[in-house]
PDB file of N, CA, C and O in Angstrom:
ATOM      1  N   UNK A   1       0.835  -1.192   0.000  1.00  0.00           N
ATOM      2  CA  UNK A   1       0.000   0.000   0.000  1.00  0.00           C
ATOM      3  C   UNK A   1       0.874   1.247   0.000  1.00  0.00           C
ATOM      4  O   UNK A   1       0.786   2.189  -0.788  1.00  0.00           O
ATOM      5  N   UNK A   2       1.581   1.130   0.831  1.00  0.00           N
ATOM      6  CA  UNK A   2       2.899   2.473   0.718  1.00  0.00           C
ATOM      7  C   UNK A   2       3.783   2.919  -0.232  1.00  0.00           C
ATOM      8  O   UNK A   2       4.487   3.927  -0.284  1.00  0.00           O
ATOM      9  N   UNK A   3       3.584   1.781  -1.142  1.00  0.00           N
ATOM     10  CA  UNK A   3       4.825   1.790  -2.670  1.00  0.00           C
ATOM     11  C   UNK A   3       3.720   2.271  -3.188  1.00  0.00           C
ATOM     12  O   UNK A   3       3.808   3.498  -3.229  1.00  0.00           O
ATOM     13  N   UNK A   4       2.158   1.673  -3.837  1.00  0.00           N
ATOM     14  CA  UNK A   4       1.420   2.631  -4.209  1.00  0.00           C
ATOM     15  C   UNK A   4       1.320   3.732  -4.137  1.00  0.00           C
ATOM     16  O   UNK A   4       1.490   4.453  -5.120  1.00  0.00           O
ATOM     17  N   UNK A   5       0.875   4.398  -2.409  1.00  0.00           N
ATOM     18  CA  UNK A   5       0.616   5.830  -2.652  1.00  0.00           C
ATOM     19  C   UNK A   5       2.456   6.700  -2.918  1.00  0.00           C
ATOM     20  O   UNK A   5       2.749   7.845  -3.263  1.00  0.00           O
ATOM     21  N   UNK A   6       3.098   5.800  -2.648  1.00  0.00           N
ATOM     22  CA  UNK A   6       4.618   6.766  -2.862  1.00  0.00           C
ATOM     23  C   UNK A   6       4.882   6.990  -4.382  1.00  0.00           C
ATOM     24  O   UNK A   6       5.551   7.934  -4.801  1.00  0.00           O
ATOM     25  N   UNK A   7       4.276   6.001  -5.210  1.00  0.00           N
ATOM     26  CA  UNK A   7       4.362   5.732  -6.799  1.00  0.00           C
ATOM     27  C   UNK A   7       3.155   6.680  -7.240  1.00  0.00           C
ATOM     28  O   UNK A   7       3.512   7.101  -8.341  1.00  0.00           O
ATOM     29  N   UNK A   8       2.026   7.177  -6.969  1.00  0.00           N
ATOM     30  CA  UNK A   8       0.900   8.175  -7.479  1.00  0.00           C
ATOM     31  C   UNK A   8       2.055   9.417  -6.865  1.00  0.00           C
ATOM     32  O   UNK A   8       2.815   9.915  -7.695  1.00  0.00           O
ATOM     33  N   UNK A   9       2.125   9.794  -5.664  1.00  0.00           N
ATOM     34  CA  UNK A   9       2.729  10.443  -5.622  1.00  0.00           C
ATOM     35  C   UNK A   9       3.648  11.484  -6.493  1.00  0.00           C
ATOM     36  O   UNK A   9       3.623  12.607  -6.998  1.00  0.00           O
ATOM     37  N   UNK A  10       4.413  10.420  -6.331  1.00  0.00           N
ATOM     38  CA  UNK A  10       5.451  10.916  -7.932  1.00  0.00           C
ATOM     39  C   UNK A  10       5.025  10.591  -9.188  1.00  0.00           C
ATOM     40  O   UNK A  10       5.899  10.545 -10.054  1.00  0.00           O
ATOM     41  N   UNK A  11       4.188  10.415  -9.422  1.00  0.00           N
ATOM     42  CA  UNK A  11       3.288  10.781 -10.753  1.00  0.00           C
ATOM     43  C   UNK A  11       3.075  11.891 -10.707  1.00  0.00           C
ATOM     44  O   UNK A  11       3.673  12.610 -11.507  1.00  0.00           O
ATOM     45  N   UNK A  12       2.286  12.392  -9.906  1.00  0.00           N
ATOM     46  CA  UNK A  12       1.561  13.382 -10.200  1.00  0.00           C
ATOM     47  C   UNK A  12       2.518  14.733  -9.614  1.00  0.00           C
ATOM     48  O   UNK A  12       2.135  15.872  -9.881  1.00  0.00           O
ATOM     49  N   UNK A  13       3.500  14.564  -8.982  1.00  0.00           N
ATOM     50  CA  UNK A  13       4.431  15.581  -9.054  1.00  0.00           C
ATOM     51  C   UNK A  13       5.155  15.477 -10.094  1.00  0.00           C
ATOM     52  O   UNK A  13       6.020  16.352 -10.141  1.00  0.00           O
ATOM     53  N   UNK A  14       5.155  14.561 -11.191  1.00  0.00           N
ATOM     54  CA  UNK A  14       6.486  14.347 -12.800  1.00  0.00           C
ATOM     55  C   UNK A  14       5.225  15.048 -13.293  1.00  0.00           C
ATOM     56  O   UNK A  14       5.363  16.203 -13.697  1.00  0.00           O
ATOM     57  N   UNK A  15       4.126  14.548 -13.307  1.00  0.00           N
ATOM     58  CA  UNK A  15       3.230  15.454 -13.713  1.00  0.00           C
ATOM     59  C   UNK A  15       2.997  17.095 -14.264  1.00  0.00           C
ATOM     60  O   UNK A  15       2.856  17.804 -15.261  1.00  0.00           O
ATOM     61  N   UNK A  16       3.078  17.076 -12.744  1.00  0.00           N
ATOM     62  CA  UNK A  16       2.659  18.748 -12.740  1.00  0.00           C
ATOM     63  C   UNK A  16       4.405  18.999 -13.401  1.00  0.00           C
ATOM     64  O   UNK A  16       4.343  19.426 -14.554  1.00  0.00           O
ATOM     65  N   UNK A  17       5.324  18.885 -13.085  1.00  0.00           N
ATOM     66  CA  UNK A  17       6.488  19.827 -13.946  1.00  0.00           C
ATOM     67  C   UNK A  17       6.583  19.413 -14.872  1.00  0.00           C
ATOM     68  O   UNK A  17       7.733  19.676 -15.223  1.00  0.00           O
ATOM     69  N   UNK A  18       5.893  18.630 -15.949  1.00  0.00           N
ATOM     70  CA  UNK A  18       6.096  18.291 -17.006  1.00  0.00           C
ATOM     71  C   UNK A  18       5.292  19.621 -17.762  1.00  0.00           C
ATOM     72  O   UNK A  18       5.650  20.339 -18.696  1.00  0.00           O
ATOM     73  N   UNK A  19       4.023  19.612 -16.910  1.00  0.00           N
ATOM     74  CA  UNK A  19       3.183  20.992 -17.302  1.00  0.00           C
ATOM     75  C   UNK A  19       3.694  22.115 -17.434  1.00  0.00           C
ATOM     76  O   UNK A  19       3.559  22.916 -18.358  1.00  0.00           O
ATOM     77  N   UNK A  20       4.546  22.218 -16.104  1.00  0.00           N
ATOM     78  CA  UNK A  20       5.165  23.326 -15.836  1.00  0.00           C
ATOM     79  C   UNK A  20       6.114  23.977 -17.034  1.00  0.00           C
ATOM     80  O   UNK A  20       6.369  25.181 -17.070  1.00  0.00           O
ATOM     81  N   UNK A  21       6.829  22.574 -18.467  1.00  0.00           N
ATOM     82  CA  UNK A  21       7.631  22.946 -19.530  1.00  0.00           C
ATOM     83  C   UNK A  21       6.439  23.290 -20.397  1.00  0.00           C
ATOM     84  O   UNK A  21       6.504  24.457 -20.785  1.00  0.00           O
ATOM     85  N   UNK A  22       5.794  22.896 -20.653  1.00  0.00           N
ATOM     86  CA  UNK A  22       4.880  23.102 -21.911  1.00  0.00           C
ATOM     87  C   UNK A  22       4.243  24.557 -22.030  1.00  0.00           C
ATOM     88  O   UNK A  22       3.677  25.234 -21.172  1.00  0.00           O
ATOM     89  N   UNK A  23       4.541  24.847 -23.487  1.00  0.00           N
ATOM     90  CA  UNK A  23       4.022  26.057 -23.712  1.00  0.00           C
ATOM     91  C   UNK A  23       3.002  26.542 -23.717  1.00  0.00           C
ATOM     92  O   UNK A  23       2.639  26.871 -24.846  1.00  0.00           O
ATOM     93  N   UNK A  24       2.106  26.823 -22.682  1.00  0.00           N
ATOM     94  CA  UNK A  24       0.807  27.567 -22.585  1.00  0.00           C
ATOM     95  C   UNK A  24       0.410  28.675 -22.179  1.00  0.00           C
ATOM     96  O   UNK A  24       1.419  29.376 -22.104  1.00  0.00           O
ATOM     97  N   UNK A  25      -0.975  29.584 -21.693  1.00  0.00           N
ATOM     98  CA  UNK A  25      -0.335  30.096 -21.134  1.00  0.00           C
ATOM     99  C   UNK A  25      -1.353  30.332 -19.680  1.00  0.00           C
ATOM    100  O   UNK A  25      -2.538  30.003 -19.748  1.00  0.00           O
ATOM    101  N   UNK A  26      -1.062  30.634 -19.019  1.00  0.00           N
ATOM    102  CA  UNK A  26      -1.220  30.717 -17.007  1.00  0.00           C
ATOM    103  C   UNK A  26      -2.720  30.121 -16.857  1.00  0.00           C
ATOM    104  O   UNK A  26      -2.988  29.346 -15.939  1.00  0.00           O
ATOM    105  N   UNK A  27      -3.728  30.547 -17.859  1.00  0.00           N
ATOM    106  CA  UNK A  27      -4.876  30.002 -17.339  1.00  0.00           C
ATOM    107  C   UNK A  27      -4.877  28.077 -17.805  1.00  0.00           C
ATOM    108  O   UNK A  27      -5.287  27.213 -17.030  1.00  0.00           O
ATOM    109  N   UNK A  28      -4.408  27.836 -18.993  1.00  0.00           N
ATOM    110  CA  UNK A  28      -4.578  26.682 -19.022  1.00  0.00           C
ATOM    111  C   UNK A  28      -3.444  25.949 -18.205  1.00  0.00           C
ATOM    112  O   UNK A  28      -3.827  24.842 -17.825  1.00  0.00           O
ATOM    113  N   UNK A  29      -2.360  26.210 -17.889  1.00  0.00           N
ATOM    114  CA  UNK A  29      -1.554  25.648 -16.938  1.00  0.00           C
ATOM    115  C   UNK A  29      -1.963  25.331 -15.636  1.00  0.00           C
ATOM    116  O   UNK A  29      -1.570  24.502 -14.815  1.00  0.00           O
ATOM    117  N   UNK A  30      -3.073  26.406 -15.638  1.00  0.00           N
ATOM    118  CA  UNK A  30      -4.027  26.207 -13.894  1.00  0.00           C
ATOM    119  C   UNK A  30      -4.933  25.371 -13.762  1.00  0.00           C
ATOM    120  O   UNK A  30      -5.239  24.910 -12.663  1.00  0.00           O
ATOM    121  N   UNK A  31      -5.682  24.944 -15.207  1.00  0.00           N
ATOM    122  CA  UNK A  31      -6.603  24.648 -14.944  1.00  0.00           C
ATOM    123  C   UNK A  31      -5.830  22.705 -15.303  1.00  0.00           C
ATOM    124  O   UNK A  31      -6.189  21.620 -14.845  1.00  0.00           O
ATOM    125  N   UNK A  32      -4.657  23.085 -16.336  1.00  0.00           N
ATOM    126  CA  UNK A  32      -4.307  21.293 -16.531  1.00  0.00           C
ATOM    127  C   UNK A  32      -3.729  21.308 -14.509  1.00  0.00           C
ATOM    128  O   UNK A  32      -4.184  20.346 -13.890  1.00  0.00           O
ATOM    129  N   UNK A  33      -3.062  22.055 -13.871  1.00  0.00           N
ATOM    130  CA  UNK A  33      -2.594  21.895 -12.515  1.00  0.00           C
ATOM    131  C   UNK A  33      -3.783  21.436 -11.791  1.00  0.00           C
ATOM    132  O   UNK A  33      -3.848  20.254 -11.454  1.00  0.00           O
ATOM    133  N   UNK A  34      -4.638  22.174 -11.544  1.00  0.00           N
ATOM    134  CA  UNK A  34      -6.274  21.298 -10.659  1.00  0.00           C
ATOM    135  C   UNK A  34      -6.460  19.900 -10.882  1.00  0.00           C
ATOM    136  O   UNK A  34      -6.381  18.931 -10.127  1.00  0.00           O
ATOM    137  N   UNK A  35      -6.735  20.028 -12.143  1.00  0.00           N
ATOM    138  CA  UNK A  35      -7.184  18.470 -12.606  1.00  0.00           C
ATOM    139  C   UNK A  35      -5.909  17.512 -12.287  1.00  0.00           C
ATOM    140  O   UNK A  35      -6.255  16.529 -11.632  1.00  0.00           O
ATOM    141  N   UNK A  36      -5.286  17.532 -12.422  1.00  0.00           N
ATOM    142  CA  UNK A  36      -3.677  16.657 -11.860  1.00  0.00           C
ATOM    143  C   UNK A  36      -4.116  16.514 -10.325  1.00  0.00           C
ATOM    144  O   UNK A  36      -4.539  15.524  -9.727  1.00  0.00           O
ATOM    145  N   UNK A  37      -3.956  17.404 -10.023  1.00  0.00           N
ATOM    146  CA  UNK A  37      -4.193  17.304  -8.484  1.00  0.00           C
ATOM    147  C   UNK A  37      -5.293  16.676  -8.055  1.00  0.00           C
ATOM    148  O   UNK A  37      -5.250  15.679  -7.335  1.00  0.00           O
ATOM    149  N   UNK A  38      -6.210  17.147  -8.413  1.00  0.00           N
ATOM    150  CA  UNK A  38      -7.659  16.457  -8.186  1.00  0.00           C
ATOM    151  C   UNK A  38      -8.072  15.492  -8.170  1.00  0.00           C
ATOM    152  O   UNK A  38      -8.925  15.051  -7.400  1.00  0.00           O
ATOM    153  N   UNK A  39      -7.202  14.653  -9.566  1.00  0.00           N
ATOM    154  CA  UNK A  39      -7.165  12.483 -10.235  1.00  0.00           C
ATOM    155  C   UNK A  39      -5.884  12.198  -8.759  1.00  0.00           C
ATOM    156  O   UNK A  39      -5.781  11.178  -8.077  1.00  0.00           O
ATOM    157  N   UNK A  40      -5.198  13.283  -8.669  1.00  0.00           N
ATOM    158  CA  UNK A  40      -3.854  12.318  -7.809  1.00  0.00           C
ATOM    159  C   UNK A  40      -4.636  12.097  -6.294  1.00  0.00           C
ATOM    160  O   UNK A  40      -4.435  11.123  -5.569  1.00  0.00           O
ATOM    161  N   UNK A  41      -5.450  13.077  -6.025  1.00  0.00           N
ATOM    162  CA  UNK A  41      -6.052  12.974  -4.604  1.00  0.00           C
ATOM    163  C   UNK A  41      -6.899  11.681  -4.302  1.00  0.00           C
ATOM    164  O   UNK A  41      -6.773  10.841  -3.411  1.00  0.00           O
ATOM    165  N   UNK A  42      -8.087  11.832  -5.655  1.00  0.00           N
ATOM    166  CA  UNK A  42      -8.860  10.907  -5.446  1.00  0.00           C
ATOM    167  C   UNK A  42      -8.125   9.589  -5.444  1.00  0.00           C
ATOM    168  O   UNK A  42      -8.471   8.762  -4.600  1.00  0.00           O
ATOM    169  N   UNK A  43      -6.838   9.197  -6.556  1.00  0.00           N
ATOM    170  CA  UNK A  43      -6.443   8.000  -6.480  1.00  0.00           C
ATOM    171  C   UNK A  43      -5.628   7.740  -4.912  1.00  0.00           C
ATOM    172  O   UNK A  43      -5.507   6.693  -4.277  1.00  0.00           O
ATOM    173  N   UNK A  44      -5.218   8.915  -4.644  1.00  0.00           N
ATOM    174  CA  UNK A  44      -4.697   8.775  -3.489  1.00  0.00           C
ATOM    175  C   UNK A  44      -5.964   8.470  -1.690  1.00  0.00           C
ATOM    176  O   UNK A  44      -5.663   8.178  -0.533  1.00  0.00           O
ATOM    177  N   UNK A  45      -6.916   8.662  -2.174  1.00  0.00           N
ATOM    178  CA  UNK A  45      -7.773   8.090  -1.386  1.00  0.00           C
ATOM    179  C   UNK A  45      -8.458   6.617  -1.794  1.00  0.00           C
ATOM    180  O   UNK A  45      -8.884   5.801  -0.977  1.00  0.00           O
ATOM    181  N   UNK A  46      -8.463   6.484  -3.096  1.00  0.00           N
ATOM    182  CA  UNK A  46      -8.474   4.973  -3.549  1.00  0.00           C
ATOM    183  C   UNK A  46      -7.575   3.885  -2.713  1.00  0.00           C
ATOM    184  O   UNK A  46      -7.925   2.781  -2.298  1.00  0.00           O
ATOM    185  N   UNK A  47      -6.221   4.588  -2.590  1.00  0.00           N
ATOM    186  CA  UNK A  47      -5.185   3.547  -2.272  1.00  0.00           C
ATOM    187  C   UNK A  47      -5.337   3.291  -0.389  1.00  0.00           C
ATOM    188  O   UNK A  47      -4.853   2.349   0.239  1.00  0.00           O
ATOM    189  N   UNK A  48      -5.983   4.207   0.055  1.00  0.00           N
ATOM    190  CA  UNK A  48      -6.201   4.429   1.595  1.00  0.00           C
ATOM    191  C   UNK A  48      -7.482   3.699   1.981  1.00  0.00           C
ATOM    192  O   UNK A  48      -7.670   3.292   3.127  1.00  0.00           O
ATOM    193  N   UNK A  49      -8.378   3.542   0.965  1.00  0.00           N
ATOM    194  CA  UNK A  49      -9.465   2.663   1.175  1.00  0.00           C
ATOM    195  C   UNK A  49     -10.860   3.455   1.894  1.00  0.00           C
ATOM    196  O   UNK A  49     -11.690   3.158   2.754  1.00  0.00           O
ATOM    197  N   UNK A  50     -10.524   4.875   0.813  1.00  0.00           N
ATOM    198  CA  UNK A  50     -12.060   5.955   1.492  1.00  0.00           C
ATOM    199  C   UNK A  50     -12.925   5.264   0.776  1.00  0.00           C
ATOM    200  O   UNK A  50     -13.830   4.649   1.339  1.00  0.00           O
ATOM    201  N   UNK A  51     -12.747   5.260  -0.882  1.00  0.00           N
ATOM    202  CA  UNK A  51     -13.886   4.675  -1.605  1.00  0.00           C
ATOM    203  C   UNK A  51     -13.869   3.560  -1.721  1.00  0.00           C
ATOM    204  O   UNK A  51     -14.784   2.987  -2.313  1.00  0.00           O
TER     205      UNK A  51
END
């Protein structure tokens, strides 16, 4: 269970700075940043056994 949430983890932080290179500009970077965050949370409560 701990290699899981340590492995979403760092997904979704390679994630977000992968965003962070790509050329866009501030509003869509915010809004691809939420949604990252948002799939990493919920999976990260998947792996804890909320849902």
């Amino acid at each position: 269970m701990l290699v899981g949430v340590l492995i979403t983890f760092l997904v979704v932080i390679l994630i977000l700075y992968l965003i962070n290179m790509l050329p866009l500009d501030g509003r869509a970077k915010q809004i691809c940043r939420v949604v990252v965050i948002v799939l990493g949370i919920i999976s990260l409560l998947k792996y804890l056994a909320v849902f």
